[in-house]
N, C-alpha and C positions, 0 to 999 in steps of 0.2 A: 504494500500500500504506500504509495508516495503522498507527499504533501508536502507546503512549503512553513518550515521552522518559524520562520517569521510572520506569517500570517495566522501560527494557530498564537504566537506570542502576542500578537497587536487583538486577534478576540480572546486572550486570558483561558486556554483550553492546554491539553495538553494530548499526550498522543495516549491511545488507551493500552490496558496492560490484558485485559481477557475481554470475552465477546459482552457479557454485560457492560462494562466501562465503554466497548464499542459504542453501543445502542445509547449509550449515555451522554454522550459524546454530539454525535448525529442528533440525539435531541435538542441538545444546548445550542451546536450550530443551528439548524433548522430555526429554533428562537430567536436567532441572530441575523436572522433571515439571509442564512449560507444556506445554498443546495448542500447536502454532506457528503453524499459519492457520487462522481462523474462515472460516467460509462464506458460511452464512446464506440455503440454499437450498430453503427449507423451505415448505410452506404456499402463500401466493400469489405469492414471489418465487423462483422457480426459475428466473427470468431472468438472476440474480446469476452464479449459475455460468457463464452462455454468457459473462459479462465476462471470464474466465480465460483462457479462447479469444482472446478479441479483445490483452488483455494481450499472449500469449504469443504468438501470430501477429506483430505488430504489432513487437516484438521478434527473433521469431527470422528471419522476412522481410522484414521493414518495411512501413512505411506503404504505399506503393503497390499492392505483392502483397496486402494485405488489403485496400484501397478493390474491386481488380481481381475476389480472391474475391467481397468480398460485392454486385458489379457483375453476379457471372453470367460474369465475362469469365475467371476462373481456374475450376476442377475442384476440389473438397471429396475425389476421391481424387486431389490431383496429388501426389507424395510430400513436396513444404515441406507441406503440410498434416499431412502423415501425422508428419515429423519434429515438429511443433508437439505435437502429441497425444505422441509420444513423449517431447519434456520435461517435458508436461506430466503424465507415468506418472511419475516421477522424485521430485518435489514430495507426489503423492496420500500416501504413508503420513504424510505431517505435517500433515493436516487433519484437523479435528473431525470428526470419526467419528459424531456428530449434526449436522454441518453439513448435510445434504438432510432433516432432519426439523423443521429451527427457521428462522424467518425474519429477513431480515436483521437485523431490531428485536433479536431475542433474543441474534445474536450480536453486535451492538455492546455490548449490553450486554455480553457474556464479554469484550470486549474492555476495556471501562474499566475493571472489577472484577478484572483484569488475571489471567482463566483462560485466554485464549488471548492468544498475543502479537503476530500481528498479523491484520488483515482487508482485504482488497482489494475495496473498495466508493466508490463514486462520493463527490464533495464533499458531497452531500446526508448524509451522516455526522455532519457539522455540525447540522444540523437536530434530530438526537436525541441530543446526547451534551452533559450541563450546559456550562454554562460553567466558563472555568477559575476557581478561588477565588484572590484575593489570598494571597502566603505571610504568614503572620505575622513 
């Protein structure tokens, strides 16, 4: 999950420690009238979103049950699947509500210009986001 340091210090947040703090988090944004996760599933990357999946699989079962699902050796309705989806119903009201209409470019951008507060996208995030300026 990326986000910018400085903009969770300028809204007085901090970054969370477990998935309650998450959802606690995205609250307080949303208050502050931040979208709290960008997408960026829009266009020709609509692959972005199946990373949420793998995220939250990868987390609420761990590594192995997910190597296993995506092997063909576990069931897509075993119920750790279906709980995965279930957290992941939890999180939805706190994303950009045009995150399946823009692509990841456009919400990196909401992210530096700091209209959304965070975005769960690959290192390749680096590639389109300036570099940092010296402070003066």
């Amino acid at each position: 999950m990326f986000y910018r340091k400085s903009k969770f210090a300028e809204w007085g947040v901090t970054p969370p420690t477990d998935w309650r703090s998450f959802l606690s988090l995205c609250e307080t944004l949303t208050g502050k009238g931040v979208t709290p996760i960008g997408l960026g599933a829009g266009g020709n990357t609509p692959w972005i979103a199946s990373g949420w999946f793998d995220y939250l699989d990868i987390r609420v079962n761990g590594a192995s049950f997910h190597r296993d699902l995506l092997a063909g050796r576990k069931r897509f309705d075993d119920p750790k699947v279906k709980s995965v989806f279930a957290t992941w119903k939890e999180a939805l009201p706190y994303f950009d509500p045009s995150g399946t209409a823009v692509a990841f470019q456009d919400a990196t951008t909401s992210l530096v210009q700091g209209r959304t507060g965070m975005l769960p996208i690959g290192a390749f995030l680096a590639d389109l986001t300036p570099p940092p300026r010296p402070m003066p």
